[in-house]
C-alpha positions in Angstrom: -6.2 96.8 -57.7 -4.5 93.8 -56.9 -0.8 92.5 -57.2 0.5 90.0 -59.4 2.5 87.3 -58.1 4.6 84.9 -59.8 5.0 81.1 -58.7 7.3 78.9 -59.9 8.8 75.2 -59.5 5.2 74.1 -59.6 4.7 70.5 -60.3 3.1 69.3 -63.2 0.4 68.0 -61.4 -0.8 71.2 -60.0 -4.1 72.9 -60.7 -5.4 76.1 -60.7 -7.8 75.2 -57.7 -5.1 73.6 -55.7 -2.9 76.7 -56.3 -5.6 79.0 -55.7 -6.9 77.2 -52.0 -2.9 77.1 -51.0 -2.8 81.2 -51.9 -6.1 81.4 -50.3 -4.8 81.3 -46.5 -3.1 84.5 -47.0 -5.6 86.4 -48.5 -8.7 86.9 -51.1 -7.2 85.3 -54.6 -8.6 87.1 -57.4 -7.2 85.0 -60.4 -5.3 81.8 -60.4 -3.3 81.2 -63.9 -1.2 78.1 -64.3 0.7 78.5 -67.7 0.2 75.5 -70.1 2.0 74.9 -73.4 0.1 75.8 -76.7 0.4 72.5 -78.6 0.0 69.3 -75.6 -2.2 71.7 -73.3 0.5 70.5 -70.5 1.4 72.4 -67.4 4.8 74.7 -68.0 5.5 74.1 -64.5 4.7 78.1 -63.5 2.0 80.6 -63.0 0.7 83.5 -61.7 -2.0 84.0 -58.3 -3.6 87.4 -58.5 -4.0 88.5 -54.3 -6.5 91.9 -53.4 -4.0 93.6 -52.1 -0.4 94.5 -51.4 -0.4 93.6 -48.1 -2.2 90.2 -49.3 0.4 89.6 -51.7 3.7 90.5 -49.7 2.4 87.9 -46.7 1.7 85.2 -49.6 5.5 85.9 -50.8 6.3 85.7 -47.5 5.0 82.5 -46.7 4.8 80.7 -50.0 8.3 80.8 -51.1 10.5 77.8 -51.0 7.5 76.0 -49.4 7.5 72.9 -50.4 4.1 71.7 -52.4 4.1 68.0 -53.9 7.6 67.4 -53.6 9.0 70.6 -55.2 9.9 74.1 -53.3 8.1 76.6 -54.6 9.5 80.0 -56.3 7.5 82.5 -55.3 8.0 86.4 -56.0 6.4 89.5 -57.3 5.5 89.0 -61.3 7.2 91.4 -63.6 5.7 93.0 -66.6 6.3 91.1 -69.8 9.2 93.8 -71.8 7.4 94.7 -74.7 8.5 92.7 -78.1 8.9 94.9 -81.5 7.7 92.9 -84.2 10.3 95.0 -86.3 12.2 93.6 -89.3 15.4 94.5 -91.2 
C-alpha cells in the first residue's frame, strides 16, 4: 500500500499532471489530487500525491519540501487522517 502525502502552498495554477510529473522523479505516483472548492471549481491551493511506497514517499518529502514550484515554496509532509466528525446534535 502506498503513503499519502500532503502538499501545500501550491499555486493556483497547478495541475494534477504538473504535480504528478514533479512527484514523479522520486518515485511511482499512484494518485495525484489537487483540492478545488465546491462552488467556483477553483484550486484551494493544496493536495495530496499518493507514492508506492514508504521509502518513495519519505525521499519525495525529502526533496519536495520548501522547493520552490511557480513562485511559491512548497509545504510538503506526510498527510494525516481526516479526525472523524460526529454529526451529533443537542
Amino acid at each position: 500500500m502506498g503513503k499519502k502525502i500532503y502538499v501545500g502552498n501550491l499555486s493556483y495554477n497547478t495541475h494534477e499532471a504538473d504535480l504528478g510529473e514533479l512527484f514523479h522523479a522520486y518515485g511511482e505516483v499512484q494518485s495525484v489530487k489537487i483540492i478545488t472548492d465546491r462552488d467556483s471549481g477553483n484550486s484551494k491551493g493544496f493536495g495530496f500525491v499518493e507514492m508506492s511506497s514508504d521509502s518513495e514517499a519519505s525521499a519525495a518529502i525529502a526533496g519536495m519540501n520548501g522547493r520552490d514550484v511557480d513562485g511559491r515554496q512548497l509545504k510538503v509532509n506526510e498527510a494525516m487522517d481526516k479526525p472523524r466528525r460526529d454529526n451529533f446534535r443537542y
